[in-house]
C-alpha positions as a Markdown table, in Angstrom:
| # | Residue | x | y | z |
|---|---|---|---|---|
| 1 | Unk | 119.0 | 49.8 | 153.6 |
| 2 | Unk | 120.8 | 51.4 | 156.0 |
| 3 | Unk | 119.8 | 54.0 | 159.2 |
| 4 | Unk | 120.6 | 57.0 | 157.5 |
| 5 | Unk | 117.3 | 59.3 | 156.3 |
| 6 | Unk | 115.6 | 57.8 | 152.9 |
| 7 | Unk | 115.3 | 60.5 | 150.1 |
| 8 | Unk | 113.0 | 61.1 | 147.6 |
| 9 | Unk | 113.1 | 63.9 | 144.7 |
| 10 | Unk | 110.1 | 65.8 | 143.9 |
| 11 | Unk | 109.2 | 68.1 | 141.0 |
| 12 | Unk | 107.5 | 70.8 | 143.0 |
| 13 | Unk | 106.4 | 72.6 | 140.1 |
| 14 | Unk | 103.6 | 71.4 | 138.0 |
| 15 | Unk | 105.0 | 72.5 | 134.6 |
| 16 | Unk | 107.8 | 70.7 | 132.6 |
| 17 | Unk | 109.2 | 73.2 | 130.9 |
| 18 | Unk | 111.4 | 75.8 | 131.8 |
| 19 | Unk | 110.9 | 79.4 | 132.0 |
| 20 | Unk | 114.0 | 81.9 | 131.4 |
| 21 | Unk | 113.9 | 84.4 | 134.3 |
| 22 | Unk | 114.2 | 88.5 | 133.2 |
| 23 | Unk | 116.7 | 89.7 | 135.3 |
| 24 | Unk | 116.0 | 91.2 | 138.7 |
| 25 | Unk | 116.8 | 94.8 | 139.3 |
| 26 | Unk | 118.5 | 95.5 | 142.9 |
| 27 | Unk | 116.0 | 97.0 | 145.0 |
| 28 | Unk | 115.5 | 101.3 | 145.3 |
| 29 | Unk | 117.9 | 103.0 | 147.2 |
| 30 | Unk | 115.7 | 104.3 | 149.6 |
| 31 | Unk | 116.5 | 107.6 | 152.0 |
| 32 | Unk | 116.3 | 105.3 | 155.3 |
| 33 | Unk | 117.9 | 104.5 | 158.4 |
| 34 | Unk | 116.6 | 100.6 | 157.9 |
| 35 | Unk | 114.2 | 98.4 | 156.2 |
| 36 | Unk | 112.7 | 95.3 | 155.4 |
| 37 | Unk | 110.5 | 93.8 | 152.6 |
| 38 | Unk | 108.7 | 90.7 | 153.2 |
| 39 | Unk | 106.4 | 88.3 | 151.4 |
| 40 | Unk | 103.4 | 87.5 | 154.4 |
| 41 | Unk | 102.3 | 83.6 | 152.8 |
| 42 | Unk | 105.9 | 82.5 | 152.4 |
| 43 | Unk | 107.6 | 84.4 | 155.4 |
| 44 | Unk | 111.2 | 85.5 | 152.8 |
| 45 | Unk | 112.7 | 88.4 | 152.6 |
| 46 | Unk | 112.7 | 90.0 | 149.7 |
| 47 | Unk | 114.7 | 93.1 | 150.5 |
| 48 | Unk | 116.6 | 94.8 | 153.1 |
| 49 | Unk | 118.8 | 97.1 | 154.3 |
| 50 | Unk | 120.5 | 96.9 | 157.5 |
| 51 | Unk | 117.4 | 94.7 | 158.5 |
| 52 | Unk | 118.9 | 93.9 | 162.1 |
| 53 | Unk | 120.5 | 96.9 | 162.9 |
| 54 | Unk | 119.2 | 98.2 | 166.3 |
| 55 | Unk | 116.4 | 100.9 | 166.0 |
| 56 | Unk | 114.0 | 103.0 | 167.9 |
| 57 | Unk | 110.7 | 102.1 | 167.3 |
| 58 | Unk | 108.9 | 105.2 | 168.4 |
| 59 | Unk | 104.8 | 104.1 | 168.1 |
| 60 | Unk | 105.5 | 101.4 | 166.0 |
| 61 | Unk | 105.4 | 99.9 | 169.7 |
| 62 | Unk | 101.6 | 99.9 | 169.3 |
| 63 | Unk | 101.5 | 96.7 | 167.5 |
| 64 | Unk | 102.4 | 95.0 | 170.3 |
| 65 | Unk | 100.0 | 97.0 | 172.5 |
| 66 | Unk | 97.7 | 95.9 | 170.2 |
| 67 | Unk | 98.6 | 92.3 | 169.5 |
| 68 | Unk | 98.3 | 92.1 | 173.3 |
| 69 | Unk | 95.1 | 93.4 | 173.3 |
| 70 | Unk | 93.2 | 91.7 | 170.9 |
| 71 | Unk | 94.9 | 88.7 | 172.8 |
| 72 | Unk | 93.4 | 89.8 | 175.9 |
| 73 | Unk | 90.0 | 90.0 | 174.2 |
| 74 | Unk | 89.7 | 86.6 | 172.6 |
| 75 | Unk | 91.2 | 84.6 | 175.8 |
| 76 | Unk | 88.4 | 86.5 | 177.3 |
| 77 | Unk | 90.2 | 88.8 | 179.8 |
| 78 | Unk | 88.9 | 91.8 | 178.2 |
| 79 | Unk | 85.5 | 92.8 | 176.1 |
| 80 | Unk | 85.1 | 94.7 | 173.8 |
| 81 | Unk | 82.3 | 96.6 | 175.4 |
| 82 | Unk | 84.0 | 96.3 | 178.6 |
| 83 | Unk | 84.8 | 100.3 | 180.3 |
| 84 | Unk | 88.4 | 100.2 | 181.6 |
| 85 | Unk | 89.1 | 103.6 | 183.9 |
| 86 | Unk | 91.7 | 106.3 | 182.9 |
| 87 | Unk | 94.6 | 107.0 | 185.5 |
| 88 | Unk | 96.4 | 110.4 | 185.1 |
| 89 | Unk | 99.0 | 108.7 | 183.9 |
| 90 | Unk | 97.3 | 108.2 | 181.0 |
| 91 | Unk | 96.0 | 111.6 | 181.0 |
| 92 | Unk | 98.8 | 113.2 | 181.3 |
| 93 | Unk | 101.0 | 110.9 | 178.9 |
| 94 | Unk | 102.7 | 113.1 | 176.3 |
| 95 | Unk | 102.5 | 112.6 | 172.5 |
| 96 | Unk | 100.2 | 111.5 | 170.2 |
| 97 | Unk | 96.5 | 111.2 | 172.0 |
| 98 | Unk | 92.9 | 110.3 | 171.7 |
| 99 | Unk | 92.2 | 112.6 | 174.5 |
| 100 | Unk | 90.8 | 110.5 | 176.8 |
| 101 | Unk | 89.5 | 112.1 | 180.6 |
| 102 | Unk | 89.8 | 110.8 | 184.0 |
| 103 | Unk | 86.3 | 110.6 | 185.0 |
| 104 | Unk | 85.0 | 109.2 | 181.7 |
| 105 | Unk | 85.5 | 105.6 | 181.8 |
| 106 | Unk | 86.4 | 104.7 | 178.0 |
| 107 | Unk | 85.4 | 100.8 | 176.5 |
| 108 | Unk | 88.1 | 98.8 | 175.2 |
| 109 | Unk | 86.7 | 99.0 | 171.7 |
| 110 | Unk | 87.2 | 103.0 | 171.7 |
| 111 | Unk | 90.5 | 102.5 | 173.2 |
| 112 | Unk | 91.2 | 99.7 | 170.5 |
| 113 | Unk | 90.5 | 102.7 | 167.4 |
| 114 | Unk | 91.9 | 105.2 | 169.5 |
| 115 | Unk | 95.5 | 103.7 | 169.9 |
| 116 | Unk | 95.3 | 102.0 | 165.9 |
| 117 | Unk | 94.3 | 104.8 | 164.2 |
| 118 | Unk | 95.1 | 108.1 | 166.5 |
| 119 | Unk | 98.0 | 106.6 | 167.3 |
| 120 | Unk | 96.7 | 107.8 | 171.4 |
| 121 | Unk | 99.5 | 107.2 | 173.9 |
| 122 | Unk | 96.5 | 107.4 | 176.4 |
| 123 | Unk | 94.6 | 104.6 | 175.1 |
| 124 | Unk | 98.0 | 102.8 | 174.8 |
| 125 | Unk | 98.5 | 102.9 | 178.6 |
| 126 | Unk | 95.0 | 102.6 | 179.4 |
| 127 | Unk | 94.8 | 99.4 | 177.8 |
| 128 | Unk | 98.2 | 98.3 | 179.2 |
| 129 | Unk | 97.0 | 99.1 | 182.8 |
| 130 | Unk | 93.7 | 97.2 | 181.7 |
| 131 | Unk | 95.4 | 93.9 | 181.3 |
| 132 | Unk | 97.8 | 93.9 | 183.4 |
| 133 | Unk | 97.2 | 96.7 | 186.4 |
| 134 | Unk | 100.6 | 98.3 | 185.8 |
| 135 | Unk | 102.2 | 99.7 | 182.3 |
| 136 | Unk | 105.7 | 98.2 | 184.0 |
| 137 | Unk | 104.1 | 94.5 | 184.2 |
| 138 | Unk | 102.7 | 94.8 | 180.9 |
| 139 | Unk | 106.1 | 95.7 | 179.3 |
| 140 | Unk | 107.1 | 92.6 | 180.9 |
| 141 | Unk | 104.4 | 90.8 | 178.9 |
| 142 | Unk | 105.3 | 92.4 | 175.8 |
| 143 | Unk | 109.1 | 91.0 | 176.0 |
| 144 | Unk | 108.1 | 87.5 | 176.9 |
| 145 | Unk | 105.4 | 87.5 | 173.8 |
| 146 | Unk | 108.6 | 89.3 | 171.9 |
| 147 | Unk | 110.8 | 86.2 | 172.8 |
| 148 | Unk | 107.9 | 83.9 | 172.1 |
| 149 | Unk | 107.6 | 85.9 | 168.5 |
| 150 | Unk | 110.8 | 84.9 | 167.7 |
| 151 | Unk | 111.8 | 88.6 | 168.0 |
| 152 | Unk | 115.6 | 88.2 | 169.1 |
| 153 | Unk | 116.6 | 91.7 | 168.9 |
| 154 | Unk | 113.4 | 93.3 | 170.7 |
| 155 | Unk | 113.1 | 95.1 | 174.2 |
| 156 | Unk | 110.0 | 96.8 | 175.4 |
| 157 | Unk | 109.8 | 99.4 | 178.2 |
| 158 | Unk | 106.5 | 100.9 | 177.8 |
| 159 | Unk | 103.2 | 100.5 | 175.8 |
| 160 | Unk | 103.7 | 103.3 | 173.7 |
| 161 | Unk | 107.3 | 103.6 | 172.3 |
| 162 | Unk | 107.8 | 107.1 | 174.3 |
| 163 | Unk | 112.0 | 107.2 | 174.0 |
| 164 | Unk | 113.8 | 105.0 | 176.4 |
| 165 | Unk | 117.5 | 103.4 | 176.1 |
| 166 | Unk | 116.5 | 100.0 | 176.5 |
| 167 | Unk | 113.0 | 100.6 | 174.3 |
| 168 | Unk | 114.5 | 98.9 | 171.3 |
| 169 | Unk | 113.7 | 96.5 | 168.4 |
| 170 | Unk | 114.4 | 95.8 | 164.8 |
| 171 | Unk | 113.2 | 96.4 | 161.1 |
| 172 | Unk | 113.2 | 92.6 | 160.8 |
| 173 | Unk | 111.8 | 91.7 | 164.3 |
| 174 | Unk | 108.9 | 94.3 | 163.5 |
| 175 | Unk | 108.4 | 92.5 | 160.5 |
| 176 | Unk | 107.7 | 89.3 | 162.2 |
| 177 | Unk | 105.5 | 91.4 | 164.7 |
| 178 | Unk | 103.4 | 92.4 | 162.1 |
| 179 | Unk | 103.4 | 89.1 | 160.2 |
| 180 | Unk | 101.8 | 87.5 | 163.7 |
| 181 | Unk | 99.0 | 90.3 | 164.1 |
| 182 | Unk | 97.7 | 89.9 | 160.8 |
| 183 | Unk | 98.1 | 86.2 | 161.0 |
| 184 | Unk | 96.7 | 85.6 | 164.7 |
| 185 | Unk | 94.0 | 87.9 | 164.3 |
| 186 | Unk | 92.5 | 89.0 | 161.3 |
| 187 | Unk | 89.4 | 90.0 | 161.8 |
| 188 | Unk | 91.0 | 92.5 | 164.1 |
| 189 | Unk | 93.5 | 93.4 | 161.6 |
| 190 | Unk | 90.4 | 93.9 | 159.2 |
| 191 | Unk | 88.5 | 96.0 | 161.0 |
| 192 | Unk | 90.7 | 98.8 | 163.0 |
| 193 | Unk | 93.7 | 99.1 | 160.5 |
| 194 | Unk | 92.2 | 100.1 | 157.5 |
| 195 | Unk | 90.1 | 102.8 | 158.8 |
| 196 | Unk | 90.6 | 106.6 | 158.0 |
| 197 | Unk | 89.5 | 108.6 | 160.7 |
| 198 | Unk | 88.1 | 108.3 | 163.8 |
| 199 | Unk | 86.0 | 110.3 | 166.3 |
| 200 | Unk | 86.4 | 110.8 | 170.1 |
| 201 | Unk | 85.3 | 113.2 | 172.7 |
| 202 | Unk | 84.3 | 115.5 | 170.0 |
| 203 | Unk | 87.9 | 115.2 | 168.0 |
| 204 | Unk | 88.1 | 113.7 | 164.6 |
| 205 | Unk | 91.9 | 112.6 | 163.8 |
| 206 | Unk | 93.0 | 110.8 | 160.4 |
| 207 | Unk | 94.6 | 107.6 | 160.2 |
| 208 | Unk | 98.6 | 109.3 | 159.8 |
| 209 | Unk | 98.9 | 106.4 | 157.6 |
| 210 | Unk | 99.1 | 108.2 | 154.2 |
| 211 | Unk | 99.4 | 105.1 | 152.1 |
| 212 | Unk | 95.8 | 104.1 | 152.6 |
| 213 | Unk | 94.6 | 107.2 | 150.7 |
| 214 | Unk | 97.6 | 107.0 | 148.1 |
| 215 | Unk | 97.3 | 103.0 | 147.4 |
| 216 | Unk | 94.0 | 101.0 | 147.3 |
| 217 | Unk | 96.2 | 97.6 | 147.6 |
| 218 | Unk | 97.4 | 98.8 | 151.0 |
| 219 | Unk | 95.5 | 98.0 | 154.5 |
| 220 | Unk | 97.3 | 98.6 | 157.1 |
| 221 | Unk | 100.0 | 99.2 | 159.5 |
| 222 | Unk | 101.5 | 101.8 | 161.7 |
| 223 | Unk | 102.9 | 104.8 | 162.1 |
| 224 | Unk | 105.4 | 106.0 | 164.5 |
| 225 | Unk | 107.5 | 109.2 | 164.9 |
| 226 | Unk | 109.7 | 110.4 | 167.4 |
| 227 | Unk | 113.0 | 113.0 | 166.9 |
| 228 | Unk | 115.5 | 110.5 | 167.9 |
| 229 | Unk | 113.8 | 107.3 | 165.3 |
| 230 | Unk | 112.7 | 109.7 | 162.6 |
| 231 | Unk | 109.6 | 108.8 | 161.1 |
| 232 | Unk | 109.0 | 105.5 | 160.3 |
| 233 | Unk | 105.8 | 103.4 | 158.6 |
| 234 | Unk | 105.0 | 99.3 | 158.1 |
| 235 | Unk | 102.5 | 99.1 | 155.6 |
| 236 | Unk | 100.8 | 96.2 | 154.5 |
| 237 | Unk | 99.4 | 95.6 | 151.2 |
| 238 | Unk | 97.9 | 92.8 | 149.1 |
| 239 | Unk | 97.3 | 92.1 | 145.6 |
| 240 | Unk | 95.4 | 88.8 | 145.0 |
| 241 | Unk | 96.5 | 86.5 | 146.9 |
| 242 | Unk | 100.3 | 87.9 | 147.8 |
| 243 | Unk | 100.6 | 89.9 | 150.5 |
| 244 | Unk | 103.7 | 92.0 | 151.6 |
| 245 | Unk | 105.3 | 94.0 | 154.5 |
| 246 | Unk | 107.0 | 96.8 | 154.4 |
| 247 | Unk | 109.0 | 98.0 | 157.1 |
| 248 | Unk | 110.5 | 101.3 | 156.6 |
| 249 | Unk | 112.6 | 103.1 | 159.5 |
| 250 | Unk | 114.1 | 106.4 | 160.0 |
| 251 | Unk | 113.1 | 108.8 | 157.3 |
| 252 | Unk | 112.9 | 112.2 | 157.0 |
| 253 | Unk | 109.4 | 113.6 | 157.0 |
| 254 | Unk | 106.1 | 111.6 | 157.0 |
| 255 | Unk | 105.8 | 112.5 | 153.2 |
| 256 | Unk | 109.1 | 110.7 | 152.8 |
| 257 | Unk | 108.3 | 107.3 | 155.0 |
| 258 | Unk | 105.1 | 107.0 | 152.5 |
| 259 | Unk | 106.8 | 107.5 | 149.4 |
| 260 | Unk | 109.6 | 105.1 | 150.2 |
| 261 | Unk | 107.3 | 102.7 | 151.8 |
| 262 | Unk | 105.1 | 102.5 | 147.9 |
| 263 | Unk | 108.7 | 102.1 | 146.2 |
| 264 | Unk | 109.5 | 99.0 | 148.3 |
| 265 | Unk | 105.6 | 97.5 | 148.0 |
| 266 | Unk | 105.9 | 98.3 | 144.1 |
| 267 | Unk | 109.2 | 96.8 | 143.4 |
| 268 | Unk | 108.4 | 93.8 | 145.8 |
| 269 | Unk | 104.8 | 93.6 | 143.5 |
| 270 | Unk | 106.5 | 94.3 | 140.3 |
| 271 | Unk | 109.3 | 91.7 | 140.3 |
| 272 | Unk | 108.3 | 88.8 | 142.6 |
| 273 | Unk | 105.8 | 86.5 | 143.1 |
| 274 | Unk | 104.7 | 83.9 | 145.8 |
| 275 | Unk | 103.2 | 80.3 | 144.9 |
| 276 | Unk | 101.5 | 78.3 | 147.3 |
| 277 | Unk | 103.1 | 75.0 | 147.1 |
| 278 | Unk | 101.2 | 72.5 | 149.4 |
| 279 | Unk | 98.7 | 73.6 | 151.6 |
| 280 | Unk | 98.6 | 71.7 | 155.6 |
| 281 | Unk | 97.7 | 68.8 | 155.8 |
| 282 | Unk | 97.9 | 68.0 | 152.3 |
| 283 | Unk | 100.0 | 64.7 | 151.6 |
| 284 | Unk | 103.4 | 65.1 | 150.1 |
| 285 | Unk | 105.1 | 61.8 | 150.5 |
| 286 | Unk | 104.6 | 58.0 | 152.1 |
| 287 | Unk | 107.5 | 57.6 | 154.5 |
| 288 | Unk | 108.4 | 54.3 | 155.5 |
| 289 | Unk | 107.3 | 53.6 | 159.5 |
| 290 | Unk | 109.0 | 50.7 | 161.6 |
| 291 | Unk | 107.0 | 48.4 | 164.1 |
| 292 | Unk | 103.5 | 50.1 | 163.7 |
| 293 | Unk | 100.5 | 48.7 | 162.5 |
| 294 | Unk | 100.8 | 50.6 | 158.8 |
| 295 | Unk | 104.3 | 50.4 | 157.2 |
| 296 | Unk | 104.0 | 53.8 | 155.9 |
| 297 | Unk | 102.7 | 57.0 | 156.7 |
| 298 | Unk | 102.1 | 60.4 | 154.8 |
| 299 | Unk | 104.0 | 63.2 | 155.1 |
| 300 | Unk | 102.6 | 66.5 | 155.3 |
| 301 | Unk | 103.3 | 70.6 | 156.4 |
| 302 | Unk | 101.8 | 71.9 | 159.4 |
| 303 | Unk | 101.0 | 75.2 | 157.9 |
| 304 | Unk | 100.3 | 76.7 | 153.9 |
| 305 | Unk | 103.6 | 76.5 | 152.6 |
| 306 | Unk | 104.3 | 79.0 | 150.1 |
| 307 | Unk | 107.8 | 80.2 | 148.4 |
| 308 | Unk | 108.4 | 83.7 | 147.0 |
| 309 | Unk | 110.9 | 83.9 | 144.2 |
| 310 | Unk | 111.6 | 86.5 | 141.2 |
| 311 | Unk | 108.5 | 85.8 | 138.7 |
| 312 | Unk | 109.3 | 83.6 | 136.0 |
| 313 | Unk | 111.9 | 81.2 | 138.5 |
| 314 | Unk | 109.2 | 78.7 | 139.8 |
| 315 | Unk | 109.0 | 76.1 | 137.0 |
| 316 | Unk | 112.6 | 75.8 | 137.7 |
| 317 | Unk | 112.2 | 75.2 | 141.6 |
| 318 | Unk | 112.8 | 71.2 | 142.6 |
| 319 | Unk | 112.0 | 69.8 | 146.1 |
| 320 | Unk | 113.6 | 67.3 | 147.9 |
| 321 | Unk | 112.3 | 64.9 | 150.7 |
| 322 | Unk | 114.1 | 63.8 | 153.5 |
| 323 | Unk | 112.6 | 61.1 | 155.9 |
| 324 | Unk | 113.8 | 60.5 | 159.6 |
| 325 | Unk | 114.9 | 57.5 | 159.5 |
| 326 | Unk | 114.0 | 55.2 | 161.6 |
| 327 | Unk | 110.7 | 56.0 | 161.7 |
| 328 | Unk | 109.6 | 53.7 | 164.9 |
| 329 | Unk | 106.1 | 53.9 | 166.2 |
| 330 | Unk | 104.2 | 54.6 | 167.9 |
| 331 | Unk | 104.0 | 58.2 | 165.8 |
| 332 | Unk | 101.6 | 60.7 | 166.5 |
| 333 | Unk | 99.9 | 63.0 | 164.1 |
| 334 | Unk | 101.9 | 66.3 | 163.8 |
| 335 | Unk | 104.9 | 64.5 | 165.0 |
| 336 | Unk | 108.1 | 65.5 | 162.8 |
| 337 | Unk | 109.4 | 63.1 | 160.5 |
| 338 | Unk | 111.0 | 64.6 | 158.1 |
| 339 | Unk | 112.2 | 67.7 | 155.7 |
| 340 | Unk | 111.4 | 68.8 | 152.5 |
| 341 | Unk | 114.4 | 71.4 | 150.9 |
| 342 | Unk | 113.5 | 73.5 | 147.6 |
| 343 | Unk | 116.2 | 74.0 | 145.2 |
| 344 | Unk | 116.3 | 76.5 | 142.5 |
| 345 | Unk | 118.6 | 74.6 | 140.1 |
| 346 | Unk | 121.6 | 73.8 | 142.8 |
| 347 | Unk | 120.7 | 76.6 | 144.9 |
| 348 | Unk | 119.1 | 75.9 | 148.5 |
| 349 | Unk | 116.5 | 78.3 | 149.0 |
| 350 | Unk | 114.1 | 77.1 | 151.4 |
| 351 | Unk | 114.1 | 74.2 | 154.3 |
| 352 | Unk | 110.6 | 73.1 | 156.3 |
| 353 | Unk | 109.2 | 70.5 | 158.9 |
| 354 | Unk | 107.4 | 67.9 | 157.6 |
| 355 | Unk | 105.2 | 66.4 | 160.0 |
| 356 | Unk | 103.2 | 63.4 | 160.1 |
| 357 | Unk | 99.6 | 63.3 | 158.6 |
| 358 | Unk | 97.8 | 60.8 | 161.0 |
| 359 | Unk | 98.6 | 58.4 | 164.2 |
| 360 | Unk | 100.2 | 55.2 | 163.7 |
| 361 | Unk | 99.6 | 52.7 | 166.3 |
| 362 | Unk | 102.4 | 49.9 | 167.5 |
| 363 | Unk | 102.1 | 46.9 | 166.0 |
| 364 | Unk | 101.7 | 43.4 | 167.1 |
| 365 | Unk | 104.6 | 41.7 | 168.8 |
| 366 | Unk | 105.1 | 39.5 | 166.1 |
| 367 | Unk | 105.3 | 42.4 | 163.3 |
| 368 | Unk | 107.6 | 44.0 | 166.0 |
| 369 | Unk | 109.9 | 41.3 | 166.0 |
| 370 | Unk | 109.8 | 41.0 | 162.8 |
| 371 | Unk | 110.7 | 44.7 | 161.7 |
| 372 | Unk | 113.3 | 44.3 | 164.8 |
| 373 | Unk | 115.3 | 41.6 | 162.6 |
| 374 | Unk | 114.8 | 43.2 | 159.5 |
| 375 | Unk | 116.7 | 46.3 | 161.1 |
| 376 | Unk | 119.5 | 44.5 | 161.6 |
| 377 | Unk | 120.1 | 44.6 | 158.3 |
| 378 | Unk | 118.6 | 47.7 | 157.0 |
């Protein structure tokens, strides 16, 4: 047997018989500069519409504030209960506000429901100076967690998504933002981005988030507004297991970005479904391991690994292993070794890491030399 990678065919559905698809309908046409539909478990996109065209993001910024934040919090930086003091910067910060006061110190916690869900520009910078002294240094932290996000089209010049030529991002980068919050921390997410209203200094403000009065499924995101980025809305919703996010950029009115954000959670609901397929750590396949102590070792995923296709199209879905060959130990656990490719029909429509499930020690020098000759003439 030669170098090149072993492969091995898997049925990755369970069922043996096949199930004729109803045809998909294209998505709406929606009355937007840009958007993006995504499944949350199997990371596709479902839909969109100029999905990396370069956008405004207005307060749709805030999830990163946020994301930052509730980074902050757990590496122990910040508390909760912790007071953090109010410049006049973030006093005097125009926009949206929670309408915090220089000589009231405010606790991270307030600020936290202030900038979620009153959408305060105050509480934005507050909590930027908080972590990191200076709103300019934080924006530099919000870039390298962009990069690190995988958001390639992203720039951040401020905590709060006040209008500036290089404050820029995408419907699809946002996406992924949003994907990471919920993801990273959900308790978080579950506790500040569901919530209606909320009450400081005396000033109740609603959640601008329409879709959590209009659509039980729905839990989340953000808002954001300004005259140059129209008004925009991510929504996140979940029914059963499935969980989408909508991204939806540059519409009219705020009626508008709520009613086309339902149309792209309702078709996404309606017409596709996600399957988990092997959850981590679960074994998939035995690869075959050179010069180690075991002569195989299993193949697994490092994460849940779901697929989202139109429903009906999974029993039809085939996967296909391929090892790294030659596997040569030592290998550690988590190490890659291989791929596994899903196939509807002919069709490529997914690719993922498979890493390895345990260590495998080097073997003897005799079993080395041994696996060295047979190599030879693999």
């Amino acid at each position: 047997m030669s170098y090149i990678a072993r492969i091995f065919t898997l049925v990755a559905a369970v069922c043996s018989f096949t199930v004729q698809a109803a045809e998909i309908p294209p998505p709406p046409s929606l009355a937007v500069k840009s958007y993006v539909l995504r499944d949350f478990n199997s990371q596709s996109t479902i839909a969109q519409q100029a999905g990396d065209e370069r956008v405004e993001p207005a307060s749709l910024t805030k999830l990163m504030t946020a994301y930052l934040s509730f980074k902050a919090v757990k590496n122990g930086h910040l508390q909760l209960t912790q007071t953090l003091p109010i410049s006049v910067k973030a006093w005097k910060v125009e926009g949206s506000k929670m309408f915090v006061e220089p000589n009231r110190p405010v606790t991270v916690d307030e600020l936290l429901h202030g900038m979620i869900i009153q959408s305060g520009n105050d509480a934005s910078i507050a909590l930027a100076e908080g972590i990191a002294i200076s709103e300019e240094a934080f924006a530099d932290l919000m870039n390298k967690e962009a990069a690190r996000l995988g958001m390639k089209n992203t720039h951040f010049m401020n905590a709060t998504g006040l209008p500036d030529p290089q404050h820029y991002t995408t419907a699809y980068d946002l996406s992924l933002l949003a994907s990471a919050l919920i993801r990273d921390f959900p308790e978080d997410y579950k506790r500040l981005y569901s919530q209606k209203q909320y009450s400081y200094n005396n000033i109740t403000q609603p959640n601008r988030n329409r879709l959590l009065w209009l659509d039980p499924y729905v839990d989340g995101m953000k808002t954001g507004h300004t005259k140059t980025a129209g008004y925009c809305l991510i929504s996140s919703a979940k029914r059963g297991e499935t969980r989408l996010i909508s991204v939806v950029l540059g519409t009219p009115s705020d009626s508008a970005r709520a009613t086309e954000s339902q149309k792209l959670l309702n078709y996404g609901f309606q017409f596709y479904e996600s399957h988990l397929v092997y959850k981590r750590g679960q074994p998939i396949n035995q690869l075959k391991v050179w010069k180690g102590r075991e002569n195989v070792v299993a193949a697994t995923v490092p994460a849940d690994l779901s697929i989202t296709l139109p429903k009906g199209e999974y029993a039809r879905v085939k996967a296909k292993v391929t090892s790294r060959q030659p596997l040569i130990a030592p290998i550690s656990a988590g190490q890659d070794v291989g791929t596994i490719e899903f196939f509807l029909d002919d069709k490529l429509i997914d690719k993922r890491t498979l890493v390895a499930a345990k260590n495998v020690e080097v073997a003897g020098l005799f079993g080395r030399l041994w696996d060295t000759i047979k190599l030879w003439f693999a």
